[in-house]
C-alpha positions, -999 to 999 in steps of 0.1 A, spaced: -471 -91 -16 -454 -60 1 -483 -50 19 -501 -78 29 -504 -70 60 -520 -34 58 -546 -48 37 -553 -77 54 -557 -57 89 -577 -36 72 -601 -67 56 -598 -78 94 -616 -44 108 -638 -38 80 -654 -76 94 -654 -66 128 -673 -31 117 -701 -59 95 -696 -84 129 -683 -106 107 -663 -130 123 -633 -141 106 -608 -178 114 -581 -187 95 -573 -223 86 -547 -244 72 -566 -259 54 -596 -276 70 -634 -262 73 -647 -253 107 -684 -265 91 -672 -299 83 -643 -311 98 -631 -339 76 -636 -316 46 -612 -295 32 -614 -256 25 -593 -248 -5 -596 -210 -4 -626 -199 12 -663 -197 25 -686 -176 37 -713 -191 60 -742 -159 60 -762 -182 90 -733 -176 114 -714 -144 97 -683 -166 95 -661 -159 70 -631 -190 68 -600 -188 47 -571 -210 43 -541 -196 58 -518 -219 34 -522 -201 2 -502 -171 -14 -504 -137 3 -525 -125 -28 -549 -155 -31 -558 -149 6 -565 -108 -2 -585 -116 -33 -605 -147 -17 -608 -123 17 -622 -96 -5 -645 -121 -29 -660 -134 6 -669 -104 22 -686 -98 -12 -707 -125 -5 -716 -108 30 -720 -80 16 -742 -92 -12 -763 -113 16 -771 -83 33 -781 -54 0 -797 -82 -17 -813 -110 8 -840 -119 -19 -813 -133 -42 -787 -142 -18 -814 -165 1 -834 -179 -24 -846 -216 -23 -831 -218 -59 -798 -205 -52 -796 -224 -20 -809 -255 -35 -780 -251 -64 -753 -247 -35 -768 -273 -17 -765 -300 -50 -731 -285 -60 -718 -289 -25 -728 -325 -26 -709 -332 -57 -751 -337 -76 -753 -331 -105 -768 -297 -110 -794 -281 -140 -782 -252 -163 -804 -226 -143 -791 -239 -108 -755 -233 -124 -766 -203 -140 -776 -188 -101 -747 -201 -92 -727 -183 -114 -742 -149 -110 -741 -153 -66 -700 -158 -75 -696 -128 -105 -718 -102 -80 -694 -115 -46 -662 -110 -70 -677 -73 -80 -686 -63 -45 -655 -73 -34 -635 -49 -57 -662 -23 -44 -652 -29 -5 -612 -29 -17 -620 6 -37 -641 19 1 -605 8 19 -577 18 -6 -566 -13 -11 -551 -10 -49 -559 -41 -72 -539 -58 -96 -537 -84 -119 -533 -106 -93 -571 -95 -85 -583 -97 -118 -561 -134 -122 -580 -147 -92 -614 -138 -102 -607 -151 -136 -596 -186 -120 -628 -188 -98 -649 -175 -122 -635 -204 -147 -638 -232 -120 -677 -223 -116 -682 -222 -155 -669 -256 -156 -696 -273 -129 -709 -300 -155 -746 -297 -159 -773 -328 -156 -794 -340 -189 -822 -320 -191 -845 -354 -199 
């Protein structure tokens, strides 16, 4: 990515600006240190925002942006973004439980709205998006659609 740099430095002040406190990791959460972060979290309780230093120069952009969606999300929209349902969905999803069609449902809409937002915040710091954008939303979108949901019996 030719200017990965620029755009991440930018992502970087933007956090400071939301005291949003940002690590990079190769690979391993700060949350849970025997578990592994494959692209990136947002933890809203300590405004940390993790991402794995490993990936692609684009994969880090797009996850930086989709996190700081989430941040941003958390803070215009606290009703949604701390709901018992929507934490309780996380919470079984996280846990590798099975989880119900609505919990996958909130699940779903938390991820689309922190993928949107974050094309809003890149748009606010003239970072240009490409398909690379678009192909990374599309993949985490697509991972989320595929949580298998529990019997309703």
């Amino acid at each position: 990515m030719k200017n990965f740099n620029l755009y991440f430095n930018k992502l970087l002040e933007f956090s400071k600006v939301c005291n949003v406190s940002v690590y990079l990791e190769n690979g391993v959460s700060l949350k849970e240190k025997d578990s592994s972060i494959e692209l990136g979290e947002f933890d809203p309780r300590g405004r940390v925002i993790s991402l794995n230093s490993k990936n692609p120069e684009p994969v880090q952009i797009a996850t930086f942006l989709h996190e700081l969606g989430h941040f941003y999300d958390h803070m215009k929209d606290p009703k949604f973004s701390n709901s018992k349902k929507l934490n309780k969905a996380y919470s079984s999803y996280i846990r590798e439980k099975p989880v119900t069609a609505e919990e996958k449902k909130k699940i779903i809409e938390c991820e689309r709205r922190a993928w949107f937002y974050g094309k809003v915040i890149a748009k606010i710091l003239n970072i240009p998006l490409g398909k690379w954008y678009d192909k990374e939303r599309s993949c985490g979108m697509g991972f989320y659609r595929s949580i298998p949901v529990k019997d309703s019996q």
